[in-house]
N, C-alpha and C positions, 0 to 999 in steps of 0.2 A: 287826852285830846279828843277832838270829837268827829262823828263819824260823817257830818253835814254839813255845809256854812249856810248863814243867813247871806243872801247873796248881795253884795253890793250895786245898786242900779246900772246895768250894762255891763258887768263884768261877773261871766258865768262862774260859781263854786266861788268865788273871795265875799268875805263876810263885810258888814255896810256899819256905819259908826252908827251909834246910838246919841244924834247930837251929835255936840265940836269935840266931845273927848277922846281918848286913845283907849277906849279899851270897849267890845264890844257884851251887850248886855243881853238876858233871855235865861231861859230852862236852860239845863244841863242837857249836854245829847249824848243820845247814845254812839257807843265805842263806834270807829270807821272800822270798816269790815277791812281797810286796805289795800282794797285791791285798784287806788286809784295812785301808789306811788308808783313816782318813776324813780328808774335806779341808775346812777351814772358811777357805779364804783369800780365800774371795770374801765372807765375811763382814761384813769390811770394811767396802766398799763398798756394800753391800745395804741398809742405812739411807738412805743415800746416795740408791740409787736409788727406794725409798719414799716418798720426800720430795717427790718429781716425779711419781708415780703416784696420791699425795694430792689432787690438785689439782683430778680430775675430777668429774664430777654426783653427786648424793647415792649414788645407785646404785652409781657404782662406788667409793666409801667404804666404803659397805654390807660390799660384794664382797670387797674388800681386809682389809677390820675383822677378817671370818669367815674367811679364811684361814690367818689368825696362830695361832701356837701358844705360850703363856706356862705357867710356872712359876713357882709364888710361895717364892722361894726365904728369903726375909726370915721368912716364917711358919714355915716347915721347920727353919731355924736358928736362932732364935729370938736373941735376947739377948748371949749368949756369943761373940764376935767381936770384930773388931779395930775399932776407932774408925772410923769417918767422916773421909777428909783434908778436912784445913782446906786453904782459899783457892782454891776453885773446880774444883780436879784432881779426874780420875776416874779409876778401874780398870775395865776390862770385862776380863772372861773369855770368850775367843773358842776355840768348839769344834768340833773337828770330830770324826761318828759316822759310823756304820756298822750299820747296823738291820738289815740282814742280808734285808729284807723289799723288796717294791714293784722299783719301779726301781734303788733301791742292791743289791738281787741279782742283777740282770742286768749292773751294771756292777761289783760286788765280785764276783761267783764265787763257790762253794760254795751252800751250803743256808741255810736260816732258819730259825735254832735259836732264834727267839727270843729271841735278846739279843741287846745296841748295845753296841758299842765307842768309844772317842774315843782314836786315834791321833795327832790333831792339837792343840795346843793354844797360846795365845798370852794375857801377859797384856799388853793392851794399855792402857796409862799416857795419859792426855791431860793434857796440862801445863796451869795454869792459862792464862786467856787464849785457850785451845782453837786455838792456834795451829801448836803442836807436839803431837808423840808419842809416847811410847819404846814398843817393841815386846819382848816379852823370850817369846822361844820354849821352852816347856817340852821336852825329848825325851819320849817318852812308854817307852822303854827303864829309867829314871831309877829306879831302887829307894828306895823313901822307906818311910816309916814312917807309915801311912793310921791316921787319927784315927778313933776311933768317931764313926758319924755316922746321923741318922736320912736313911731316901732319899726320893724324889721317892714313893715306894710308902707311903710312913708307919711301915715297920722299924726297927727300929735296927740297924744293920750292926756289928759287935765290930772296935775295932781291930785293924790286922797292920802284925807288922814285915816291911822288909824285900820290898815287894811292886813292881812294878811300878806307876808313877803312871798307867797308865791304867786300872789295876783300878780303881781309886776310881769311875770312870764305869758301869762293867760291872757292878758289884756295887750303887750306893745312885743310878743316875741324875745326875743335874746338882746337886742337892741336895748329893751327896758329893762331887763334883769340886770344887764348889766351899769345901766344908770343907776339903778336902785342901789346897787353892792358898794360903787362907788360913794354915792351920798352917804350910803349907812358906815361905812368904813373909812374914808377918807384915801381911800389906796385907789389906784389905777392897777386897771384889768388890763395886762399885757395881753392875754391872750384869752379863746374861751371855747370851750372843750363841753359837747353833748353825748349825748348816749341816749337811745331808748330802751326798753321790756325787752324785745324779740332779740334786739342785738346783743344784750349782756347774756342773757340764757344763751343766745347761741355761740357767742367765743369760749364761754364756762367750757361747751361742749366739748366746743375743737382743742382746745386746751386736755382733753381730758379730765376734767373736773378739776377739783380744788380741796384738797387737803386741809381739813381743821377739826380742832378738837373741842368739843362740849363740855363743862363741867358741871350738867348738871340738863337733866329730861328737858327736851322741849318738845312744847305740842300746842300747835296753834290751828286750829280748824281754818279762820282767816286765811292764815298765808298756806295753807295745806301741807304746811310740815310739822311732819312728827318723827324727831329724832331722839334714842336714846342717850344720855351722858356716854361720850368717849371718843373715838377717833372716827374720823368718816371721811370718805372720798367723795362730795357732795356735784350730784349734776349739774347739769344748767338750773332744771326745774328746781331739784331741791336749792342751791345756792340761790336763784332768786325769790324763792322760800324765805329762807334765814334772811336778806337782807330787806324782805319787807315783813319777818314777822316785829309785834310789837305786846301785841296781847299774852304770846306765851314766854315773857318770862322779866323779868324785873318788875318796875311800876305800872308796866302798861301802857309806860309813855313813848310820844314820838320820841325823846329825847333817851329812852333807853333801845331804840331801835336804829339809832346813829349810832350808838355806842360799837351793835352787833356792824351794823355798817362798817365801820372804823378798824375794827378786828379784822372780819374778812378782807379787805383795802390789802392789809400789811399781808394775810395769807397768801394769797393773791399775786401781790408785787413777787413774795419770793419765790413764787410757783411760776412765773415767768421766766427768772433771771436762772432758776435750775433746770427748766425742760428740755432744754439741749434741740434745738429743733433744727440744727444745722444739716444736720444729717438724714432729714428727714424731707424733700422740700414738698412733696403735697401736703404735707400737714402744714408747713409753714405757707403754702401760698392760702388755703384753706384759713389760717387764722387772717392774712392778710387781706383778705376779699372781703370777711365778716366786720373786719376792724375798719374797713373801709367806707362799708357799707351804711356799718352802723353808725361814724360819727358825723356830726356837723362842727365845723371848728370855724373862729375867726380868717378873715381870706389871708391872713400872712401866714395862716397854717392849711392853707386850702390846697395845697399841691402836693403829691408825694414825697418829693425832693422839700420842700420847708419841714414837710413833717417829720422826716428822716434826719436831717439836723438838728429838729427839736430835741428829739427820741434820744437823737447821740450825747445828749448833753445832760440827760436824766439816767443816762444807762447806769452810772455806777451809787446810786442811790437803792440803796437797801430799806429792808421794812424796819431794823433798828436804827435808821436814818432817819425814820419820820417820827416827828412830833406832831400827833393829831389832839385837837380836841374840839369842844363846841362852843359857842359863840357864847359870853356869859348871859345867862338870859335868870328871870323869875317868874313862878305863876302867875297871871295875873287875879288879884286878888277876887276881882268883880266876875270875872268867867275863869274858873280853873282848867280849861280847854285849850285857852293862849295863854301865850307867853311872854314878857316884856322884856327890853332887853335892859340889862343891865349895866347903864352906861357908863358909871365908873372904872366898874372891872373891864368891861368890851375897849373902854380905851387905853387900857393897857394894855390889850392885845394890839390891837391898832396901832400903838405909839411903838411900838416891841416890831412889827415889822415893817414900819417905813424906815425903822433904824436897822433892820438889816440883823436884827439880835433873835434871840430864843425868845419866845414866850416863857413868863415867869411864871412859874407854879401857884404865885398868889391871885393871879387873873381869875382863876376858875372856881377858888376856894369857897366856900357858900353858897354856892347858886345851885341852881336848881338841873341838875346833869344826868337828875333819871337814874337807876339802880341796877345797869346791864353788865355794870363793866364787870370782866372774869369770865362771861360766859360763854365764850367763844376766843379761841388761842389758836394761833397757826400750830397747822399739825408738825 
């Protein structure tokens, strides 16, 4: 993948057609240094830990209520959308930005140009029963065909062909991300769930890091971790390390750096559901301030009490519950930097959960998934 886009006219970093086709054309660039992902893998879990942060005096209700940040995403896209799944399943859209401002500049690099990227994305499926969860990781590489859409600003943004799928966030906010998801999937976003840099490093913290095991040396100068093969208690800084390294260890693709994504996810989830924080409550109001802090969620999740019934309804979802994977994609032939998506297999995903069912194992088979998977295993 590559380290720079050809910019598409008025939409800063997303790359511009070459012509009416879908695939864009140029030299080969050099590797992205990385340090422009954003990571929403703690996302997750963040509900999770709101739901234990609920608990305390009126005050800190208060406290929590006013930290949340909501987008009424329902009112923005009005009408025009994909049905509501029948029989209890939901879709969240889980994101991760890059604001370029605050703490995400000290830990992304460069200036603050004023605009947010979402490098990260996940649509995450809960089966009925809320027992299970399919996991399906968008690349953000992925050149699609962005639906005209009004943004989080109140504009109407003009369709493009052919764009990279995280323009859609750069250009109309959450508002467009989430049209985009919609048209590429045919699934409606129940809900939608963000995260920034500064806030996932700093819940890693309050957590006390994250337990997982390496199979094999990693050393990425990019993401500034250098870890030996074996078990590690990884911080904030290093765990947001591992999940935006890319360079140091499989293909070198974005798509083997979801993989490392995806591992960590499950680490993650079951280092929540073991840390016993009952007994503890500055620690738990401590994650709960951070978790607060740090999300933006759709407004039916914008109050502590929505989000604390959410939370309650994912709590008995374990990391052997989840089925993750990534959206079927292939190189593109003409720039092996994007990616296409693979629309046969991706509609088997697609079709697999508006029915409510597993994703089939022959969805994924062939495609191009990047060479990470194993190198990172909950400890």
């Amino acid at each position: 993948m590559s380290a720079e886009s050809t910019p598409e006219p008025g939409i800063p970093g997303a790359p511009g057609p070459d012509g009416p086709g879908r695939r864009s054309k140029g030299r080969r660039r050099k590797p992205r240094t990385g340090r422009r992902k954003g990571l929403l893998v703690a996302a997750w879990t963040a509900a999770g830990i709101v739901i234990l942060g609920g608990t305390g005096a009126g005050f800190v209700y208060f406290k929590l209520n006013g930290n949340l940040r909501s987008v009424d995403i329902n009112q923005v896209l009005g009408t025009d959308r994909p049905a509501k799944a029948a029989g209890g399943s939901e879709n969240i859209l889980v994101l991760g930005s890059d604001s370029r401002s605050g703490g995400n500049r000290e830990l992304g690099g460069g200036t603050d140009d004023g605009s947010a990227r979402s490098d990260t994305a996940m649509i995450v499926h809960v089966h009925e029963g809320r027992r299970t969860a399919s996991v399906v990781s968008i690349p953000r590489d992925t050149l699609v065909d962005r639906p005209e859409c009004t943004g989080t600003d109140g504009r109407v943004h003009p369709a493009a062909d052919s764009v990279m799928f995280n323009s859609a966030y750069s250009t109309g906010g959450a508002a467009c991300a989430v049209k985009t998801v919609e048209t590429l999937s045919g699934l409606r976003m129940d809900h939608y769930l963000e995260i920034d840099f500064s806030g996932f490093q700093q819940l890693i913290d309050d957590l006390g890091g994250v337990e997982v095991t390496t199979t094999q040396d990693i050393d990425d100068p990019d993401s500034h971790l250098d870890l030996e093969a074996g078990t590690h208690r990884l911080t904030g800084e290093q765990a947001l390390g591992l999940v935006r390294t890319r360079h140091g260890v499989g293909d070198g693709s974005d798509l083997g750096r979801i993989q490392l994504q995806q591992a960590f996810v499950k680490a993650l989830v079951d280092q929540v559901k073991d840390i016993g924080l009952l007994g503890n409550p500055k620690r738990l109001y401590d994650l709960a301030d951070t978790a607060t802090k740090s999300v933006t969620t759709d407004s039916e999740l914008g109050s502590v009490n929505s989000l604390m019934s959410f939370a309650a309804g994912l709590k008995n979802i374990a990391s052997s519950d989840l089925t993750m994977v990534t959206m079927p994609v292939v190189y593109d032939p003409v720039d092996p930097n994007r990616v296409l998506l693979e629309e046969t297999k991706a509609e088997q995903v697609w079709t697999a959960l508006k029915n409510d069912r597993p994703i089939p194992e022959s969805a994924t088979e062939g495609t191009a998934t990047g060479e990470a998977g194993g190198v990172v295993n909950a400890g």
